[in-house]
N, C-alpha and C positions, 0 to 999 in steps of 0.2 A: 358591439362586435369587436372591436378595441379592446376592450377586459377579456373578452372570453378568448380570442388569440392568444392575448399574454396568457393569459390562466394554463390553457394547452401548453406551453414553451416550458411554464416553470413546472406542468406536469409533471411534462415527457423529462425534463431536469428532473424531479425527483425520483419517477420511474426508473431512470437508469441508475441511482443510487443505490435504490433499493432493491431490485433486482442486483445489481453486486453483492450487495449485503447476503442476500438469498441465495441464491448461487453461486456463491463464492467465488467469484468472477473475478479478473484484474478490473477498475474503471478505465475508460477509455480515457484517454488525456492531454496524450501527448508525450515525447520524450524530455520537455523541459519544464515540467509541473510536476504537484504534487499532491491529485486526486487519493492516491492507494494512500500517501504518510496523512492525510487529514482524516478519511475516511476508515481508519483503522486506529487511529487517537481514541485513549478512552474519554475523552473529551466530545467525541461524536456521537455518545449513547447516552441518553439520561434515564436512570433507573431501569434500567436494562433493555431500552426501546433506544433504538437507532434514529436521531435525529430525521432522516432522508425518511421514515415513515412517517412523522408528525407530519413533514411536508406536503406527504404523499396526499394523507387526508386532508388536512388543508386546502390543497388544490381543489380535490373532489366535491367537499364543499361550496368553495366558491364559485366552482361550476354552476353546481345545482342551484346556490344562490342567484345567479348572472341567470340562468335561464328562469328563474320565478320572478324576476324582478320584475315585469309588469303587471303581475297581479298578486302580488304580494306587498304593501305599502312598508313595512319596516323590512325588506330585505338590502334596501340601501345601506341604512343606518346599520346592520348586519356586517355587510360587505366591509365598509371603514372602518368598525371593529377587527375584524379577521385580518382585515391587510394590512392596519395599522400594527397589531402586535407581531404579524411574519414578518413586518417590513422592519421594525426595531430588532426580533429578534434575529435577523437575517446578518442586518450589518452588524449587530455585535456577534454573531458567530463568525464573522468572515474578517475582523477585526481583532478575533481568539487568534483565528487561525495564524494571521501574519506575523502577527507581536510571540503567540507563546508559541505554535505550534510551527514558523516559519515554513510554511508551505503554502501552497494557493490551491485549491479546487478548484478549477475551472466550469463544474455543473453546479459546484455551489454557490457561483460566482452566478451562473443563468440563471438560478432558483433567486437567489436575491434581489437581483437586479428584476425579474419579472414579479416580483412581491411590491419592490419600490412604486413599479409604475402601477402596476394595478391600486394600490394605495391612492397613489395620484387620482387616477382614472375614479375611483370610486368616490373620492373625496367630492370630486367634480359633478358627477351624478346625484350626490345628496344635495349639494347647494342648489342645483336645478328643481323650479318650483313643478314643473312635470313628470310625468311618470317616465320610466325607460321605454323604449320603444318594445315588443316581443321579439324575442328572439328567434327568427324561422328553426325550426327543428330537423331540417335539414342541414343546419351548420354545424347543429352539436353533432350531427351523427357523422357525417363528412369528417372533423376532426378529430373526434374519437377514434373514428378507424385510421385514418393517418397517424395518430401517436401509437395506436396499435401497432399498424405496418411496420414500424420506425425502429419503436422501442422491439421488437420480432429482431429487427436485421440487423441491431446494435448486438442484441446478443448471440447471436451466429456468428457474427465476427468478433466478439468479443470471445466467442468457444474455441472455434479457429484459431485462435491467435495463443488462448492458452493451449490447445493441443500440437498446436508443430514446436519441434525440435528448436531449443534458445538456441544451438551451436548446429550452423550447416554441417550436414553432415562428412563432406568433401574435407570443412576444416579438420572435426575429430579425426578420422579417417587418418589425417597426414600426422598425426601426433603420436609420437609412443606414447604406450601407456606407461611405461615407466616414468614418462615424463610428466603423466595427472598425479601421480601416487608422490606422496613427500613421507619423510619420518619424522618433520619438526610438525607443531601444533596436531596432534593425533592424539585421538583414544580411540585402544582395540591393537590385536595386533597387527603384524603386518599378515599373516597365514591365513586373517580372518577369508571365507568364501563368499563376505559380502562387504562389498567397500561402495564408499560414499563420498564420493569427494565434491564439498559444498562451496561457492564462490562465494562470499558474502560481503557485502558492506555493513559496516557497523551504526550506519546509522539509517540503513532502511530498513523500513516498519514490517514490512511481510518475511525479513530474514530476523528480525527482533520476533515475531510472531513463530516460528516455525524449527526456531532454535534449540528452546529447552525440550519440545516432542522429540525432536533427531538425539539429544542428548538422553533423554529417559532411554529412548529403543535401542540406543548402544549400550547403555547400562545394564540393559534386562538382558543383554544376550553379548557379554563382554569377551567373548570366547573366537564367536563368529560375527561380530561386524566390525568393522576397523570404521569410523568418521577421520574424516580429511580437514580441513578447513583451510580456504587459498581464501585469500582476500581480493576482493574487485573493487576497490573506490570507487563510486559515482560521482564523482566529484565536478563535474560538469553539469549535472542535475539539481536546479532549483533545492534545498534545503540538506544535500549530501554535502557542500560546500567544502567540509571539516570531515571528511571521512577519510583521507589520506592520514591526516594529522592523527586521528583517532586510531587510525591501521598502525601508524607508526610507535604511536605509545603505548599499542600492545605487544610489539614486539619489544620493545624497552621490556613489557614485563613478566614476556615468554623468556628473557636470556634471564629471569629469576625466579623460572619453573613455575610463574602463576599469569601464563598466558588465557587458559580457561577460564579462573576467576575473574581475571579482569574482564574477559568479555563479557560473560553475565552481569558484573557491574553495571557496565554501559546499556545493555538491553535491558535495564532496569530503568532506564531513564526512557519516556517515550518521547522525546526531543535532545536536539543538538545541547551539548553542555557547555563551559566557559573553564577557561585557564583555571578559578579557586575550586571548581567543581572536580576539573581532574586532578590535580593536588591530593583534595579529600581523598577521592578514590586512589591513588600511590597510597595516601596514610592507612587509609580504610586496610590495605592489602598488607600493609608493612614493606612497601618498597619503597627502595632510594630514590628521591625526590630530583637530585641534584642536576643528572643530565636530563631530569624528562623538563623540569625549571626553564633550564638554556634553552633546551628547544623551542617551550611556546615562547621564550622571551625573543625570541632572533624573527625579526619583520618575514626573510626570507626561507621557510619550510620546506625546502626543495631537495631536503636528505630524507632518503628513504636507506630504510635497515635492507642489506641482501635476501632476508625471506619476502619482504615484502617486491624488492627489486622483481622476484622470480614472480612471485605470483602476477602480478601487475605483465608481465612479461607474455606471460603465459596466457589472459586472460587475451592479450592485445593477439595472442597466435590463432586463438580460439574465435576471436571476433563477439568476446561474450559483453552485451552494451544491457544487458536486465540482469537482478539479481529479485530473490535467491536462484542460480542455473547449479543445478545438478550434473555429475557423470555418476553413472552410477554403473558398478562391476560385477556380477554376478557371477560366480565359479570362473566356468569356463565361456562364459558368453563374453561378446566385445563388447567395448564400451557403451553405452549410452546416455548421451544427453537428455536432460529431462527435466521440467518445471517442478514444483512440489508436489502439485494434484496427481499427477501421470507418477511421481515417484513414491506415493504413499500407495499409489494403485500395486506398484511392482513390489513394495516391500510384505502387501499384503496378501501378496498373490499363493498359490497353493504350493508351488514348487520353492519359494525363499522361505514361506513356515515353514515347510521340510526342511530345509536347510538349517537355519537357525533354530529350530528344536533339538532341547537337551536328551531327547529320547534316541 
């Protein structure tokens, strides 16, 4: 009964992985983790299978295993096969994570830790010269509908959470809109009838994901869409640490008209980089090395360029604490704020194809 609880835990852990993976869901986490930078690593998919499914079946298995273990005499020896290799492979995935990936999962962290013990637990169970006791079948069904229930109400709030508004609307409301719209780091004009103005950090993974899509659909329609780009550091967030620092050495390389490239440089990277790394990328670009050098060499990084001053400013009027957060401007509509999913919805929608058509 002891395995088959844990078994359930690291489930409903892998459940909710994968259901994000599926749904394209934020993971639930927390604001000081970093479920979305692990779980969007291509480090997280082997040969095109998402880690969180292997799990998924795994669990499934040792379910089925834990419940024939009384009348099946090598399902033991089974068992501490299977949770032997989840339980090595677990902590060297959560071991990837910290050292290259510097971010923590926290259901990857449940998934592993309930592989460890079941390990344990099974190990325990071979060495015993008797059989396991049956497992009443009323327990499997009891907890199976409980990770159903569960895993149900994680994603309803997990839905919720992605569909309301990143910025109270009271905040938007009190800001001119003169004051979302900038003419530094822009492509499009300013005439465009459909503007996009994106907050981003440069070193989170769903704004690294979401980047070059916003920059193709300006491209396809350079006439009528103007993109924005305001930078929002997370820098209080577990593995954004260095996204100040990264903001700032874009603007280093926006006053040498290759503010754009440099950002795809860095979302080229799918983790945090190191002082010889951003170097490369100055050479890589042909820009002057010399002030962006002093910067990372000064202990104290507490100078920010005035674009960056404004956006940061701006972000803090907005109350904007997630990225990627959308305002998005259509003709004559008022602003609105919007997450990516709800803003792919609007750009897709029948009356912005009218708009944005050459016809």
């Amino acid at each position: 009964m002891a395995a088959l609880v844990t078994a359930y835990a690291g489930l409903f852990a892998a459940a909710v992985l994968s259901s994000a993976h599926i749904l394209k869901l934020p993971v639930p986490c927390g604001a000081s983790s970093g479920c979305d930078t692990v779980t969007q690593h291509p480090g997280s998919i082997i040969s095109g299978i998402p880690i969180a499914y292997i799990g998924l079946f795994a669990y499934v298995i040792i379910i089925v295993l834990l419940a024939c273990a009384s009348h099946m005499h090598y399902a033991p020896a089974w068992l501490a096969i299977i949770t032997g290799i989840g339980a090595i492979s677990s902590v060297a995935l959560l071991i990837y994570a910290h050292f290259a990936i510097h971010a923590l999962c926290r259901w990857c962290a449940v998934s592993g830790a309930a592989m460890v013990i079941l390990f344990g637990l099974c190990l325990y169970a071979l060495r015993r010269e008797r059989a396991p006791e049956a497992i009443p079948s009323g327990a499997i069904w009891w907890l199976t509908t409980a990770t159903v229930l569960a895993l149900g109400a994680e994603i309803s709030v997990s839905e919720r959470s992605l569909s309301a508004s990143p910025i109270p609307p009271m905040k938007l409301a009190s800001v001119p809109t003169a004051d979302l719209l900038d003419t530094q780091n822009v492509r499009g004009p300013s005439e465009a009838p459909v503007k996009i103005v994106m907050f981003s950090d440069l070193w989170c993974s769903v704004c690294r994901a979401i980047h070059q899509p916003l920059v193709d659909y300006q491209a396809a329609h350079p006439r009528k869409v103007q993109l924005i780009f305001r930078h929002r550091p997370l820098s209080w967030v577990k593995g954004h640490e260095s996204s100040e620092m990264a903001a700032a050495l874009s603007e280093m390389a926006a006053g040498q008209g290759k503010f754009w490239p440099f950002v795809e440089k860095l979302y080229s990277f799918s983790r945090p980089i190191d002082w010889a790394e951003y170097m490369r990328v100055f050479n890589e670009l042909s820009l002057p090395t010399a002030r962006a050098e002093d910067y990372l060499e000064r202990a104290d990084r507490k100078w920010m360029p005035s674009q960056l001053e404004r956006d940061v400013a701006l972000a803090d009027r907005l109350n904007i604490r997630l990225t990627p957060t959308f305002v998005v401007i259509v003709d004559h509509h008022a602003p609105e704020a919007v997450n990516h999913r709800r803003l792919f919805e609007i750009l897709n929608s029948d009356e912005v194809k009218a708009m944005v058509s050459p016809w």
